[in-house]
C-alpha positions as CSV (number, residue, x, y, z in Angstrom):
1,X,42.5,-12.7,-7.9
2,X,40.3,-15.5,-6.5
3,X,38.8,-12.8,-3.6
4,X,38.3,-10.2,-6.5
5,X,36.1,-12.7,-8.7
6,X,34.4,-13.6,-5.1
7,X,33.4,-10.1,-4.8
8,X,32.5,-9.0,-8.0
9,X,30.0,-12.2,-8.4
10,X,28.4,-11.4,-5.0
11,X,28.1,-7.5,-6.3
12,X,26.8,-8.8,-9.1
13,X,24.1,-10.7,-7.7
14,X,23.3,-8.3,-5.2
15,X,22.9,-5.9,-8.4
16,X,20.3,-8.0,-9.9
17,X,18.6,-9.1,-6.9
18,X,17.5,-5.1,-6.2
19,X,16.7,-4.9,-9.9
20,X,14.4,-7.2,-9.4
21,X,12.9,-5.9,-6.2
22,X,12.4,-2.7,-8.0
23,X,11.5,-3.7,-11.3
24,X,8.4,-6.2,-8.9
25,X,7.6,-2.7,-7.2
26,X,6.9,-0.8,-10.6
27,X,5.3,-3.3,-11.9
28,X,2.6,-3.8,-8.8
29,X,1.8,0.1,-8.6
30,X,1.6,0.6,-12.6
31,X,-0.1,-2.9,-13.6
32,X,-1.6,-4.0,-10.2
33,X,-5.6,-3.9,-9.6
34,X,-7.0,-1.9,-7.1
35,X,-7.5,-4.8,-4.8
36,X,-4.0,-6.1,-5.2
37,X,-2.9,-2.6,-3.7
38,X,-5.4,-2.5,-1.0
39,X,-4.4,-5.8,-0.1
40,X,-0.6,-4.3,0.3
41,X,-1.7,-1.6,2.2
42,X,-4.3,-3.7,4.6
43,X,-1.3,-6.5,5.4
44,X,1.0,-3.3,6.3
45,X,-1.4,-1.6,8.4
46,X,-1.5,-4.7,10.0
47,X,1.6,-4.9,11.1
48,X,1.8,-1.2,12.2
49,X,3.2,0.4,9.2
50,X,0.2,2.8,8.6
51,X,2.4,5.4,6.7
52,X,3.1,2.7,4.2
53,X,-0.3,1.5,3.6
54,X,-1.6,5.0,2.9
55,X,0.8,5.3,0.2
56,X,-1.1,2.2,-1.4
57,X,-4.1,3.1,-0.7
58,X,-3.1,6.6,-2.3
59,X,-1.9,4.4,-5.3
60,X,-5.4,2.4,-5.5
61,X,-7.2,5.7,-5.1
62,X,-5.5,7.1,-8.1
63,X,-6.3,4.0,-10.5
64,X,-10.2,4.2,-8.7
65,X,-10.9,7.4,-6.9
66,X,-14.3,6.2,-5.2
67,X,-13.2,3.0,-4.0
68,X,-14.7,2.7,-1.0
69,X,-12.6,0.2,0.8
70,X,-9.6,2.3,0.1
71,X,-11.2,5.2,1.6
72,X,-12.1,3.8,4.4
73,X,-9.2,1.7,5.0
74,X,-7.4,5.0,4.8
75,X,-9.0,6.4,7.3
76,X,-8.2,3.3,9.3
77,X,-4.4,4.0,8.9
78,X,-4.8,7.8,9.4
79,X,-6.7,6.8,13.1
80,X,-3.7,4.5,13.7
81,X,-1.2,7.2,13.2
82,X,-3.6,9.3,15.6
83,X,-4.6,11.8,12.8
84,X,-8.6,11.6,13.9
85,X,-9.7,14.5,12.0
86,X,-7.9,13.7,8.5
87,X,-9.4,10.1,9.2
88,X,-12.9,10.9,9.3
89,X,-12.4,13.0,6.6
90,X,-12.1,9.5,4.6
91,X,-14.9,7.8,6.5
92,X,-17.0,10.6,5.5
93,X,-16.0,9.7,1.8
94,X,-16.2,6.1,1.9
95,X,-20.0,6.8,4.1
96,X,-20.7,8.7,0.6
97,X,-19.9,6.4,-1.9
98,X,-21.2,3.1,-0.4
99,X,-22.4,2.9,3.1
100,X,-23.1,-0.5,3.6
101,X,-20.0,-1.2,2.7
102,X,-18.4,1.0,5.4
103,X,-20.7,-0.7,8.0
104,X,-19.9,-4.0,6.8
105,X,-15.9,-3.5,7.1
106,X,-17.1,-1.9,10.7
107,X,-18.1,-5.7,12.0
């Protein structure tokens, strides 16, 4: 009985503890800024996971379709995935919305 209350408090942790993970997820792609996203998807591209920070900068492009760090940055993951043309497909749009912006971020 003892081993049986064990395991059903540890499910029922575990339970809660990926509620919470999921209910933090929702919340930072439905109420996050635009910032806060491409500040997700920067710190992953920075530790290789470029597929992942294109999905937030996909999700920061949605809330602000001309933002031009998101652009770019996507572009930035794109190259690091070794998809040139689709990446300067981005530059291209970032160049148009704010170029001194994109030569800024190129320093």
């Amino acid at each position: 009985m003892t081993v049986t209350m064990l395991l059903t408090a540890i499910l029922v942790v575990s339970v809660i503890g990926i509620y919470q993970i999921e209910s933090a997820e929702a919340q930072s792609t439905n109420t996050g800024s635009v910032s806060e996203l491409i500040d997700n998807g920067i710190s992953l591209g920075n530790i290789g996971k470029s597929e992942e920070a294109i999905s937030w900068f996909d999700k920061a492009l949605e809330i602000h379709p001309k933002d031009e760090v998101a652009l770019y940055d996507k572009g930035v993951a794109l190259s690091a995935l070794g998809r040139h043309e689709e990446a300067i497909t981005w530059f291209d749009k970032a160049l148009e919305v704010d170029p001194l912006t994109v030569l800024i971020r190129l320093d």
